[in-house]
MOPAC internal coordinates of N, CA, C and O (Angstrom, degrees):
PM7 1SCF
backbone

  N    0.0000 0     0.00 0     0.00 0    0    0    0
  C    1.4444 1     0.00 0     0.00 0    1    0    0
  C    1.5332 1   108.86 1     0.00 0    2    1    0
  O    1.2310 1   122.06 1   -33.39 1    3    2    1
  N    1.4110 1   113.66 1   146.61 1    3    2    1
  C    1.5807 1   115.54 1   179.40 1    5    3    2
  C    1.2378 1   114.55 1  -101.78 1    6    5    3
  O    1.2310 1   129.82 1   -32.92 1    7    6    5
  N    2.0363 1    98.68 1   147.08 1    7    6    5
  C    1.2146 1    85.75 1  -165.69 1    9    7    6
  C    1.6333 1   148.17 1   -59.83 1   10    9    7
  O    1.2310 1   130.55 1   172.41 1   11   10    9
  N    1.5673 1    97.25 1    -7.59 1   11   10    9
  C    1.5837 1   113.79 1   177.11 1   13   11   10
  C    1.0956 1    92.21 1  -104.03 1   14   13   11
  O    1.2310 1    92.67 1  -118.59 1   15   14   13
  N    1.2547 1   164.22 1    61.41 1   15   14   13
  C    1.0870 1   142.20 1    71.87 1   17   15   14
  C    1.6782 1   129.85 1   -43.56 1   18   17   15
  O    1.2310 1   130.03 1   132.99 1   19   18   17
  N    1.5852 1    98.27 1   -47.01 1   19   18   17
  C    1.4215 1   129.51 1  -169.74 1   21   19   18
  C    2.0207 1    93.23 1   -60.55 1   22   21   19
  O    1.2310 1   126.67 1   132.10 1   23   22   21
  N    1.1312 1   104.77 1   -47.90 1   23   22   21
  C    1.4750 1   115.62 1  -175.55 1   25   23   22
  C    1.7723 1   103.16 1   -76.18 1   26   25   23
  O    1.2310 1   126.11 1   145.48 1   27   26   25
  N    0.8702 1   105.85 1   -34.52 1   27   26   25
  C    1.8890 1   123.64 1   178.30 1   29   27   26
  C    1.9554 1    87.33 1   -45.89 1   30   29   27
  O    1.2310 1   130.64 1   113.12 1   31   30   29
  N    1.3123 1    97.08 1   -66.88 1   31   30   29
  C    1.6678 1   115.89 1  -143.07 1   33   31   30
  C    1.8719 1    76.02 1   -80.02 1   34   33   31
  O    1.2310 1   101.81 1    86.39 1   35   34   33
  N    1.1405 1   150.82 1   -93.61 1   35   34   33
  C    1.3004 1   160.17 1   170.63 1   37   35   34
  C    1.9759 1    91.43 1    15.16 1   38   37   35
  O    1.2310 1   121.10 1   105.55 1   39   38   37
  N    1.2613 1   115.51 1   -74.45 1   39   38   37
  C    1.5590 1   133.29 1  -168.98 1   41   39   38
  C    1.8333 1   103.07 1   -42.23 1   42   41   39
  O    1.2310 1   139.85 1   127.45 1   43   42   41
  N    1.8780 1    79.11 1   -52.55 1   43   42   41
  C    2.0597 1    75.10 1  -172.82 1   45   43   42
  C    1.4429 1   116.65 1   -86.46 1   46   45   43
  O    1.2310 1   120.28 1  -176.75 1   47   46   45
  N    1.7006 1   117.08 1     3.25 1   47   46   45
  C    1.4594 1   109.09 1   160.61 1   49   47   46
  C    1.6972 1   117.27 1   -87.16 1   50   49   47
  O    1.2310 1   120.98 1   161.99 1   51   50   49
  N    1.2526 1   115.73 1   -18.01 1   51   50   49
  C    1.3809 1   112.30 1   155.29 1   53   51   50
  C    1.2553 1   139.52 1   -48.00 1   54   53   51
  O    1.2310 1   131.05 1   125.40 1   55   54   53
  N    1.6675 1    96.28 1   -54.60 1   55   54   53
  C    1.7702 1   109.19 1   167.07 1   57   55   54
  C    1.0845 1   134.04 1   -62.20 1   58   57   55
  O    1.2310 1   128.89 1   151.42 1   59   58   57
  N    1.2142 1   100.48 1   -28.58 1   59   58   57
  C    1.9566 1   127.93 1   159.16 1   61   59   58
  C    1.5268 1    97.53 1   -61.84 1   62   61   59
  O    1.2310 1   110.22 1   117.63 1   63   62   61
  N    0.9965 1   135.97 1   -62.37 1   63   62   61
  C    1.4238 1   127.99 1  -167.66 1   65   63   62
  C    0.9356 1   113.05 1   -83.83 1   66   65   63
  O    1.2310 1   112.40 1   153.75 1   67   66   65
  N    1.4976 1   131.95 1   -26.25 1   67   66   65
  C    1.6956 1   124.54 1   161.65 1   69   67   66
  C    1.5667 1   110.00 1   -71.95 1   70   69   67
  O    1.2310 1   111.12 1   144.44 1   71   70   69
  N    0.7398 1   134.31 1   -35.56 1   71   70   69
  C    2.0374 1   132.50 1   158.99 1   73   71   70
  C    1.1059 1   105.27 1   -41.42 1   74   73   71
  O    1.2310 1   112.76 1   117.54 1   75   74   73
  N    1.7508 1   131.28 1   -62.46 1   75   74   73
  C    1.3468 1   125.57 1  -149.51 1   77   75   74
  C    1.5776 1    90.64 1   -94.65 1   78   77   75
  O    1.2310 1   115.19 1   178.36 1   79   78   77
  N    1.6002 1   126.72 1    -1.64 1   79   78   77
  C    1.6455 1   107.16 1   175.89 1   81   79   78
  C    2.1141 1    98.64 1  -104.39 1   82   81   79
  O    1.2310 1   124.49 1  -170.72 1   83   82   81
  N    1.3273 1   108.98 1     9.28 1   83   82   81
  C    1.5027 1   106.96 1  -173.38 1   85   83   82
  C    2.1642 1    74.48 1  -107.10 1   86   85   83
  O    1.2310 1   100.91 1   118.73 1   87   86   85
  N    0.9315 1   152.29 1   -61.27 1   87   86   85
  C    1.2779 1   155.19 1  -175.60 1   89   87   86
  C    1.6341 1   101.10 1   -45.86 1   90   89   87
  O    1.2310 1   115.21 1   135.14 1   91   90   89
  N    1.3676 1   126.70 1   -44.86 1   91   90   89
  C    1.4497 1   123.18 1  -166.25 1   93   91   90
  C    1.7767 1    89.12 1   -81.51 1   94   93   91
  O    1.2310 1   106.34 1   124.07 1   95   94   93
  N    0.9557 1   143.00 1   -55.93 1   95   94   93
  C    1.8171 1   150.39 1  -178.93 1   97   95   94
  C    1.4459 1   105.96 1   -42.54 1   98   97   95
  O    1.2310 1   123.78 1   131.41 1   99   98   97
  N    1.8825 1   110.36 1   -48.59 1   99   98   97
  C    1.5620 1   102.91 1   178.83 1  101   99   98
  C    1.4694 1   115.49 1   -90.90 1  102  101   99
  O    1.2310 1   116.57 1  -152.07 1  103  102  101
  N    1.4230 1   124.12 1    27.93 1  103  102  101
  C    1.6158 1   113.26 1   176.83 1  105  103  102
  C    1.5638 1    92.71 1  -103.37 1  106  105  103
  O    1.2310 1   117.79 1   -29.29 1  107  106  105
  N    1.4101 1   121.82 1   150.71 1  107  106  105
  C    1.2591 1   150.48 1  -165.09 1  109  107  106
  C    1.5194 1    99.31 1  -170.29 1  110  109  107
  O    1.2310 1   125.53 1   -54.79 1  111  110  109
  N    1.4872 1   106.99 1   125.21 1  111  110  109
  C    1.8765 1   128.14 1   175.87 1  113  111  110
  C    1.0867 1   100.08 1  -125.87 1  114  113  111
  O    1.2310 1   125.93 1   -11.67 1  115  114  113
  N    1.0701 1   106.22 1   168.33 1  115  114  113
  C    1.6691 1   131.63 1   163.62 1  117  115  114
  C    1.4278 1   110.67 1  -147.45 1  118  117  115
  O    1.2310 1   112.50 1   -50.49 1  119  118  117
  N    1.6188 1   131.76 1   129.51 1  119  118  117
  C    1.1615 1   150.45 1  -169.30 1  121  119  118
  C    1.5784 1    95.00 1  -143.63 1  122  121  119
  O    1.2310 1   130.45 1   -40.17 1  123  122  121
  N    1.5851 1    97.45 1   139.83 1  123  122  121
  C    1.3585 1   113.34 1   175.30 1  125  123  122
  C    2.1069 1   121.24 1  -131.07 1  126  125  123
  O    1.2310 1   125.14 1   -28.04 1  127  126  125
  N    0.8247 1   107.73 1   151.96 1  127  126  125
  C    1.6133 1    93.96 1   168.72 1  129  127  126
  C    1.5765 1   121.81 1  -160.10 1  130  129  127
  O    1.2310 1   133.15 1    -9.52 1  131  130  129
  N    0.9909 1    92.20 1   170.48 1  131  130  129
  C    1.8932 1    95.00 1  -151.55 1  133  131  130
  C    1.4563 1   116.13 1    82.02 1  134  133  131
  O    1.2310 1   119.68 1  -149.23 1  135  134  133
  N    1.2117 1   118.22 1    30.77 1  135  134  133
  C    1.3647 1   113.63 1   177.68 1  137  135  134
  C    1.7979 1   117.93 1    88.15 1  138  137  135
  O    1.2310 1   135.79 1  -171.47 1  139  138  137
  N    1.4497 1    87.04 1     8.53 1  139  138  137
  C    1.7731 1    92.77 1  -157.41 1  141  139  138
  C    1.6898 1   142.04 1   109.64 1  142  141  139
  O    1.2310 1   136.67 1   172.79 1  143  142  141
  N    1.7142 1    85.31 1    -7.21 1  143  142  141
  C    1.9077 1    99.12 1   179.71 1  145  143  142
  C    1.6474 1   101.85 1   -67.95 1  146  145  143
  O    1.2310 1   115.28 1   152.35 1  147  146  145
  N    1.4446 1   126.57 1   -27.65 1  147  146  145
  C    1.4277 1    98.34 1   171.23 1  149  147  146
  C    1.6421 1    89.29 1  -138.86 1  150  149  147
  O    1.2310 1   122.75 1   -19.19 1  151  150  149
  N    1.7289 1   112.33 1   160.81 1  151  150  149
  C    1.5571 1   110.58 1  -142.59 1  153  151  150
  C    2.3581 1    68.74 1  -141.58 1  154  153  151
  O    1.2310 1   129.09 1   -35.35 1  155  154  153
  N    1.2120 1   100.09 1   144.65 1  155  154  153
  C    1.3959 1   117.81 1   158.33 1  157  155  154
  C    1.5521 1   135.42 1  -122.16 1  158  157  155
  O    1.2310 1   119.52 1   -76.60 1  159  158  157
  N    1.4198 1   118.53 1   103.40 1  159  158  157
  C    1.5731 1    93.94 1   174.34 1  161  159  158
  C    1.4222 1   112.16 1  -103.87 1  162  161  159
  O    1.2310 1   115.12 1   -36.08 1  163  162  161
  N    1.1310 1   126.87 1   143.92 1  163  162  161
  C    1.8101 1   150.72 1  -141.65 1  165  163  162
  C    1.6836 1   106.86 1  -147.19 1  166  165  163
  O    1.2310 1   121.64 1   -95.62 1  167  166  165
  N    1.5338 1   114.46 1    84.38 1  167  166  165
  C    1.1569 1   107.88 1   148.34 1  169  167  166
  C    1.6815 1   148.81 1   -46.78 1  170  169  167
  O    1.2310 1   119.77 1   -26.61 1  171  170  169
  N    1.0686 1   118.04 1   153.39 1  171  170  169
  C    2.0381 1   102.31 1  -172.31 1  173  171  170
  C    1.5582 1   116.26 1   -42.46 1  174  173  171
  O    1.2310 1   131.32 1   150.41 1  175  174  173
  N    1.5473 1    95.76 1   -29.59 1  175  174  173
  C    1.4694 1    93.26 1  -168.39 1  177  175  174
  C    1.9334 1   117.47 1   -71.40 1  178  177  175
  O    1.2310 1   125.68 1   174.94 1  179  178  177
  N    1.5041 1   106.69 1    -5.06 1  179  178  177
  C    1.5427 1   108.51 1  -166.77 1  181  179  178
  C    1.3501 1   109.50 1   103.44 1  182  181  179
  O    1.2310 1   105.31 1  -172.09 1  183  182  181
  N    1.1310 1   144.81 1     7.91 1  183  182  181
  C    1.1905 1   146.18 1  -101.46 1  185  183  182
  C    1.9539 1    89.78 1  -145.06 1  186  185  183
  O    1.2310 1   110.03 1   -58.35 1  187  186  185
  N    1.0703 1   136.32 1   121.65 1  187  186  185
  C    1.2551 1   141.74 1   173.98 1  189  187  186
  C    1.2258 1   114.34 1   -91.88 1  190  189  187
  O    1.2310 1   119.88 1   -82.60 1  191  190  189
  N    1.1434 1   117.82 1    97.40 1  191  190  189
  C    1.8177 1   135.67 1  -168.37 1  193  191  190
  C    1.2825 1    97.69 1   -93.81 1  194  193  191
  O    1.2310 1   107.55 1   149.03 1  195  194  193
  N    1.3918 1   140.82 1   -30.97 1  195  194  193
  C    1.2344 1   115.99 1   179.20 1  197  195  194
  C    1.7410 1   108.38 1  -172.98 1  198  197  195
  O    1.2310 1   119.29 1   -52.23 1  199  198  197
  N    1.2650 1   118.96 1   127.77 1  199  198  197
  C    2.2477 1   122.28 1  -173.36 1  201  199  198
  C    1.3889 1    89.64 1  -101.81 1  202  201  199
  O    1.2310 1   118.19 1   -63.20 1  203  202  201
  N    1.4662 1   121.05 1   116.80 1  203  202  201
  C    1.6237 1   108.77 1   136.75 1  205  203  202
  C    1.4542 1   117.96 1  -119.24 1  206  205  203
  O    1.2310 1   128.49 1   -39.34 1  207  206  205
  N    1.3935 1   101.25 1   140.66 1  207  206  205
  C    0.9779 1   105.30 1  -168.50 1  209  207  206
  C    1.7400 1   106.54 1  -129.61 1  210  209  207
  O    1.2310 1   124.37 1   -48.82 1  211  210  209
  N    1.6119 1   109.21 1   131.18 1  211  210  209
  C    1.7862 1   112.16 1  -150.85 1  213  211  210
  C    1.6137 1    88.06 1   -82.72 1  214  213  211
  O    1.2310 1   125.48 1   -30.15 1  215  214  213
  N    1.5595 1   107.09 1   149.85 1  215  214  213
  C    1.4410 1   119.36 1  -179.37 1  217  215  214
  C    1.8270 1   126.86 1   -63.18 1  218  217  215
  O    1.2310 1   131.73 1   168.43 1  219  218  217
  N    1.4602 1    94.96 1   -11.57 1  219  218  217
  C    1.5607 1    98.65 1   174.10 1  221  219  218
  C    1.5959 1   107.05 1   -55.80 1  222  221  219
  O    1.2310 1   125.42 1   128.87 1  223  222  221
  N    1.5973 1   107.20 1   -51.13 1  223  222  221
  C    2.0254 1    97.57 1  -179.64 1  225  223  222
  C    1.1044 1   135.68 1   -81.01 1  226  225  223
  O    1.2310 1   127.15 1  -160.81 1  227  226  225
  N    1.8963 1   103.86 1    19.19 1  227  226  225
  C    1.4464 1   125.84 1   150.06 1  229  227  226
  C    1.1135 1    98.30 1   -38.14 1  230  229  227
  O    1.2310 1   135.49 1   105.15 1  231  230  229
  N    1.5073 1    87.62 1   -74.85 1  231  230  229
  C    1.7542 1   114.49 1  -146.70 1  233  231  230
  C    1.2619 1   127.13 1   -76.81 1  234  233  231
  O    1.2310 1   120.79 1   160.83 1  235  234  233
  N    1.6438 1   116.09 1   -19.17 1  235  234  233
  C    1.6994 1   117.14 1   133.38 1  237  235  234
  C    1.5837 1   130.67 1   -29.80 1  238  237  235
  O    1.2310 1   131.33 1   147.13 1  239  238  237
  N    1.1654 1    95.73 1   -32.87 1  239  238  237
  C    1.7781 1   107.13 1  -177.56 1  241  239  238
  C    1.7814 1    94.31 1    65.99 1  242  241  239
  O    1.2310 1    97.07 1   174.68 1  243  242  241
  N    0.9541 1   158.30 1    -5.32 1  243  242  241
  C    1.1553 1   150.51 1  -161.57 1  245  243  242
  C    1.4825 1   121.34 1  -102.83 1  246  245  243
  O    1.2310 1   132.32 1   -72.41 1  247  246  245
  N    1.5013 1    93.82 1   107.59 1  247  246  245
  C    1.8786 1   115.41 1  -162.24 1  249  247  246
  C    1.5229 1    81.69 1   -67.66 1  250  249  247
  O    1.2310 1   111.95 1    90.84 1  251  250  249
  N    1.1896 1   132.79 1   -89.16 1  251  250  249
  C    1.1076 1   144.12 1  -113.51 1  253  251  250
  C    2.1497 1   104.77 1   -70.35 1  254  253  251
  O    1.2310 1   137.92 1   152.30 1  255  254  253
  N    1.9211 1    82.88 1   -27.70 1  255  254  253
  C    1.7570 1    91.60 1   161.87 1  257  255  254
  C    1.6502 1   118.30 1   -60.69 1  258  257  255
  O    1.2310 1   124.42 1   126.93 1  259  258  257
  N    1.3798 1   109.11 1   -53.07 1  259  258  257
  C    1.5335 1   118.39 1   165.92 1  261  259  258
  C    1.2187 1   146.18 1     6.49 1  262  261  259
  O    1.2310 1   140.52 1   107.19 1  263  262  261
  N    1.6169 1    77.78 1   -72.81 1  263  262  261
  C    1.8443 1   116.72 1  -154.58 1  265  263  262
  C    1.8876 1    88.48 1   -97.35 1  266  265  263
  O    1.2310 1   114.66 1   172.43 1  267  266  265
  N    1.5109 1   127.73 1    -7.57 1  267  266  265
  C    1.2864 1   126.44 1  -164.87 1  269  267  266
  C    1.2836 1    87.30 1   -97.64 1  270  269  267
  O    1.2310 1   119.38 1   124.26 1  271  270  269
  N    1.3357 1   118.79 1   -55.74 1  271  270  269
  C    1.4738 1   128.21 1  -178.41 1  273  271  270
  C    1.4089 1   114.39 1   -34.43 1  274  273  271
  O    1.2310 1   133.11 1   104.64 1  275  274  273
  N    1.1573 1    92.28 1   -75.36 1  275  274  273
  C    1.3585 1    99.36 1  -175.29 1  277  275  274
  C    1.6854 1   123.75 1   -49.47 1  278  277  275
  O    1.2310 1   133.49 1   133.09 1  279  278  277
  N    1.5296 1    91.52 1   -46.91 1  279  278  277
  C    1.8034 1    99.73 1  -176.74 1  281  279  278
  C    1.8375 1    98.66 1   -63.08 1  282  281  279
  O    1.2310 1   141.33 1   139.72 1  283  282  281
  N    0.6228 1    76.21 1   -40.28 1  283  282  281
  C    2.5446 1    79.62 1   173.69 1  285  283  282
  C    1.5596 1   108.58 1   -54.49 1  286  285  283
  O    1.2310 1   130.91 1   127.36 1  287  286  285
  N    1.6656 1    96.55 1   -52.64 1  287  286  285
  C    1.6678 1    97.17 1   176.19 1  289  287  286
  C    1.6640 1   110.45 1   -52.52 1  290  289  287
  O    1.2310 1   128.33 1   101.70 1  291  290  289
  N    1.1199 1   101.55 1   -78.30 1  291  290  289
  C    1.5386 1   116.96 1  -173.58 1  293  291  290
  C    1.4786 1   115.21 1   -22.28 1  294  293  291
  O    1.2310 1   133.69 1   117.57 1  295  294  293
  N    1.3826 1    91.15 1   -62.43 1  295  294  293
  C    2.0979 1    98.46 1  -174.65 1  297  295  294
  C    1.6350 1   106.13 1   -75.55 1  298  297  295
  O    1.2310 1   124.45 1  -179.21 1  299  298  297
  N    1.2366 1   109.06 1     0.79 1  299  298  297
  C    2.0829 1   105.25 1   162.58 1  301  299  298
  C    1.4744 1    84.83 1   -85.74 1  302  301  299
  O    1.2310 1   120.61 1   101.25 1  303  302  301
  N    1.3018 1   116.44 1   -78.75 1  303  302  301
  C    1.3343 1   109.45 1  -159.94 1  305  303  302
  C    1.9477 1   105.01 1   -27.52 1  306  305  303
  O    1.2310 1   126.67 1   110.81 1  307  306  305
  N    0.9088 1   104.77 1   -69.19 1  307  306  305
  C    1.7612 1   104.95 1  -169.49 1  309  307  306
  C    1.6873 1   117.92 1   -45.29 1  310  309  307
  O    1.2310 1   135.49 1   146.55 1  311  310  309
  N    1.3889 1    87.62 1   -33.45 1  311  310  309
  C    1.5819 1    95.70 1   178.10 1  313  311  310
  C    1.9047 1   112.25 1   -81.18 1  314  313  311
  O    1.2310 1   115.65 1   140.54 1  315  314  313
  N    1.0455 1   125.87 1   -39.46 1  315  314  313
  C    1.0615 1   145.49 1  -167.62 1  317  315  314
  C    2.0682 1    95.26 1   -73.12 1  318  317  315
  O    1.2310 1   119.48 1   132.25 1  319  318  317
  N    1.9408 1   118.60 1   -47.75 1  319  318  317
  C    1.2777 1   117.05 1   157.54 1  321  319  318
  C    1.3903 1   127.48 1   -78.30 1  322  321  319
  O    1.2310 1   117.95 1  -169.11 1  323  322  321
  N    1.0994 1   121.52 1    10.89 1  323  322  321
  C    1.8324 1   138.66 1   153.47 1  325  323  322
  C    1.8172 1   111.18 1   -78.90 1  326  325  323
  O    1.2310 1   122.18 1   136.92 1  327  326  325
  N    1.0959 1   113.42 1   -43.08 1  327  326  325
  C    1.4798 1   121.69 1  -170.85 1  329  327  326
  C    1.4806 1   108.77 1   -87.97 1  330  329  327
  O    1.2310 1   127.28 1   130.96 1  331  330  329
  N    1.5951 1   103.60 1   -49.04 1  331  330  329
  C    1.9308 1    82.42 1   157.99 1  333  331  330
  C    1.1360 1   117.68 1   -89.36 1  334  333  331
  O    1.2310 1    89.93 1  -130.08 1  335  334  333
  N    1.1982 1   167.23 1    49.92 1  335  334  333
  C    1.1071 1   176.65 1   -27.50 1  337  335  334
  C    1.5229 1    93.91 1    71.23 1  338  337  335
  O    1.2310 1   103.49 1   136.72 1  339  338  337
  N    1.1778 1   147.97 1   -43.28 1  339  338  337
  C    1.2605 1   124.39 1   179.99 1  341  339  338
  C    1.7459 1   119.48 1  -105.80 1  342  341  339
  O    1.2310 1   138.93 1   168.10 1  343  342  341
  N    1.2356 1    80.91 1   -11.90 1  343  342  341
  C    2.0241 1   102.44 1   160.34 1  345  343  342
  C    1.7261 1    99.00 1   -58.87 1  346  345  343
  O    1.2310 1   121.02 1    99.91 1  347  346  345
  N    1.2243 1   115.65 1   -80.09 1  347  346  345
  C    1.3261 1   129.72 1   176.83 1  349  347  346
  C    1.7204 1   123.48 1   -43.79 1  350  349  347
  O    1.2310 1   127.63 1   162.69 1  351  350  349
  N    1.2515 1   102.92 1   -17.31 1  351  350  349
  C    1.5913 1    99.81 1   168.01 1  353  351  350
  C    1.3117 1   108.97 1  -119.64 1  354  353  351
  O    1.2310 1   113.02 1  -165.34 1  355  354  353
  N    1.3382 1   130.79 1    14.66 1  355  354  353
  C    1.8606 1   137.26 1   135.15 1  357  355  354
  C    1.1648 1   109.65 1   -55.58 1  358  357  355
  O    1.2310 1   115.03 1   110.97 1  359  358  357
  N    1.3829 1   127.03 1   -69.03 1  359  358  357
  C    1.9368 1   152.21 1  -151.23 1  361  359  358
  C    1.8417 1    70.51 1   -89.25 1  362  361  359
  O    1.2310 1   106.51 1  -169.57 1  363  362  361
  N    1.0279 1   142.69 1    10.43 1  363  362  361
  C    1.9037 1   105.16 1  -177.88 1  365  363  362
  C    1.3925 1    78.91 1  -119.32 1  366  365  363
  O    1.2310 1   120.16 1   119.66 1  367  366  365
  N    1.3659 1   117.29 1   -60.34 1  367  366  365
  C    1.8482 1   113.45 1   167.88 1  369  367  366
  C    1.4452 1   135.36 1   -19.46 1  370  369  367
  O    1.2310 1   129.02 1   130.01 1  371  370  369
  N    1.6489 1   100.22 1   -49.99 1  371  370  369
  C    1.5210 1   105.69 1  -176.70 1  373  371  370
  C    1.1645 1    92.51 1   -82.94 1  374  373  371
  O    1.2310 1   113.54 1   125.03 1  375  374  373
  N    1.3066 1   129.82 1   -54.97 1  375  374  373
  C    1.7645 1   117.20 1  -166.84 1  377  375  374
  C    1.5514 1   101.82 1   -57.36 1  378  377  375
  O    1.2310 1   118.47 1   130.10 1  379  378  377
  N    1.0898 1   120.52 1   -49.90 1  379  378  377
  C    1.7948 1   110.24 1  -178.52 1  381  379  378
  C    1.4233 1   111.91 1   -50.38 1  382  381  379
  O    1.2310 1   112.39 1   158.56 1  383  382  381
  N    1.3203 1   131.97 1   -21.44 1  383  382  381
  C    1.2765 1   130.63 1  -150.37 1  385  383  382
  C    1.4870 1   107.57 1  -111.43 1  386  385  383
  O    1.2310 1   124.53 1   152.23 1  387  386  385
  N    1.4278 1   108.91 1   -27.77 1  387  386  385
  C    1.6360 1   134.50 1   164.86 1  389  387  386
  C    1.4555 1    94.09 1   -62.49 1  390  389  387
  O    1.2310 1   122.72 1    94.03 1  391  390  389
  N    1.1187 1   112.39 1   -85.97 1  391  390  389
  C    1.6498 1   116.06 1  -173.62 1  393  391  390
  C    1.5566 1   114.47 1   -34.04 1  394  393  391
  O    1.2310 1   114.98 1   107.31 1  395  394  393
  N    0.9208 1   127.13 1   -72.69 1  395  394  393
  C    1.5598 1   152.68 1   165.41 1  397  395  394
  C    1.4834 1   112.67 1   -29.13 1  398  397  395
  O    1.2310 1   121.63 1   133.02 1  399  398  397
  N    1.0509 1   114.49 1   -46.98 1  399  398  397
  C    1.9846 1   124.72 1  -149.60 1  401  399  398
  C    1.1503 1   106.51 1    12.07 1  402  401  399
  O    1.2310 1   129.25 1  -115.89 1  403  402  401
  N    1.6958 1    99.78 1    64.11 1  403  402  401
  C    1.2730 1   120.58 1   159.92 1  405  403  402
  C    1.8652 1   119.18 1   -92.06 1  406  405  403
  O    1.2310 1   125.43 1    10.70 1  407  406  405
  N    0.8383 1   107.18 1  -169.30 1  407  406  405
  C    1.9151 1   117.76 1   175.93 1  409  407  406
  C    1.8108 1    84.80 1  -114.42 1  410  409  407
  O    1.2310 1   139.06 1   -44.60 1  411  410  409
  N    1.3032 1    80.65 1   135.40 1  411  410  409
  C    1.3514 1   110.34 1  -161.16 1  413  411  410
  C    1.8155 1    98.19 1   -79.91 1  414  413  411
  O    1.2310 1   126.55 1   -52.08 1  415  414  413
  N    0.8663 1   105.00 1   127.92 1  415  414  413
  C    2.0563 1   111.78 1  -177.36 1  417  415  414
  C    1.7580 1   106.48 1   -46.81 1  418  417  415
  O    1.2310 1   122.82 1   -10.32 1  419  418  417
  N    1.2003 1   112.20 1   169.68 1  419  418  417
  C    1.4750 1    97.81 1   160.27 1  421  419  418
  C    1.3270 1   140.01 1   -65.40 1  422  421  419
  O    1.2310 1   135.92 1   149.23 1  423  422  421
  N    2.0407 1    86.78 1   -30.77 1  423  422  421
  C    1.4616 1    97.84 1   177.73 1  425  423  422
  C    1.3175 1   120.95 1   -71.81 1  426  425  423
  O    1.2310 1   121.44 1  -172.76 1  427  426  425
  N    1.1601 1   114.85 1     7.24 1  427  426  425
  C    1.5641 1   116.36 1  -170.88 1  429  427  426
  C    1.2146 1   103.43 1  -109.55 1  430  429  427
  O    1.2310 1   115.79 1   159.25 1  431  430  429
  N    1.5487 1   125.60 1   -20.75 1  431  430  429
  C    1.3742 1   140.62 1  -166.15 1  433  431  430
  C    1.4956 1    88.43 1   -80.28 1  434  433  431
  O    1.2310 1   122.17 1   112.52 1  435  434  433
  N    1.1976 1   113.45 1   -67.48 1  435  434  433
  C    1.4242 1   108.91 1   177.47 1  437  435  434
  C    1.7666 1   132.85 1   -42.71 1  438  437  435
  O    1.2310 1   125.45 1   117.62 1  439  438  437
  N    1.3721 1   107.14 1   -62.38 1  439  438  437
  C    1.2237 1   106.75 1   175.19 1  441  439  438
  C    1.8747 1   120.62 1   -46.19 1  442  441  439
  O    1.2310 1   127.33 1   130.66 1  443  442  441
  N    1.6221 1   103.49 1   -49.34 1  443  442  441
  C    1.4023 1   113.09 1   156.28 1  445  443  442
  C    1.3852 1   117.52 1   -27.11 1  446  445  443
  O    1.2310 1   119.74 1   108.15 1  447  446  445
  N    1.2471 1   118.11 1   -71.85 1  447  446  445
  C    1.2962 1   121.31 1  -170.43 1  449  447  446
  C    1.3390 1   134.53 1   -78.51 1  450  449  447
  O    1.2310 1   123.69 1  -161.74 1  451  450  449
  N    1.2489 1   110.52 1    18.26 1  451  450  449
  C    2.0098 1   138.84 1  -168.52 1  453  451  450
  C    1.7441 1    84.33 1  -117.50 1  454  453  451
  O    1.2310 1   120.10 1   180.00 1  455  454  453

């Protein structure tokens, strides 16, 4: 392979990876549980941007309800920024690959095919 090719292919795995790190920065979720007594928002990064939690499970007094809540919230949130996060690198694949009419990377082969 030549080396400007090698530099060709080098350029468009960057841009590929600066897309999918500007795509991981703009995902923001929200997951809730118990009906909504405690609410999570979860940036791409894993990242806990913000717990509310409604004053009724004050007033339960009940830790052990709490700490369930919350741990339920949390792992939607993560799961819920796994699924777009892999939504978003399908739709980033095909559009790169449209644009490009390139051969599609592996990593793209993969995500495609999940």
């Amino acid at each position: 392979m030549e080396v400007g090719a090698l530099q060709q292919m080098l350029t468009r795995l960057r841009q590929v990876q600066e897309d999918l790190q500007r795509q991981v920065n703009q995902v923001a979720v929200e997951a809730s549980a118990g009906g909504g007594m405690v609410t999570v928002k979860m940036n791409g990064q894993k990242q806990v941007l913000e717990v509310k939690i409604e004053p009724q499970v004050f007033a339960d007094k009940d830790q052990e309800m709490l700490q369930d809540l919350v741990r339920a919230a949390v792992n939607e949130a993560a799961r819920k920024v796994d699924e777009e996060l892999a939504n978003q690198m399908k739709e980033s694949c095909r559009n790169h690959s449209r644009r490009r009419r390139i051969k599609k990377s592996p990593a793209c082969l993969n995500s495609l095919s999940n």
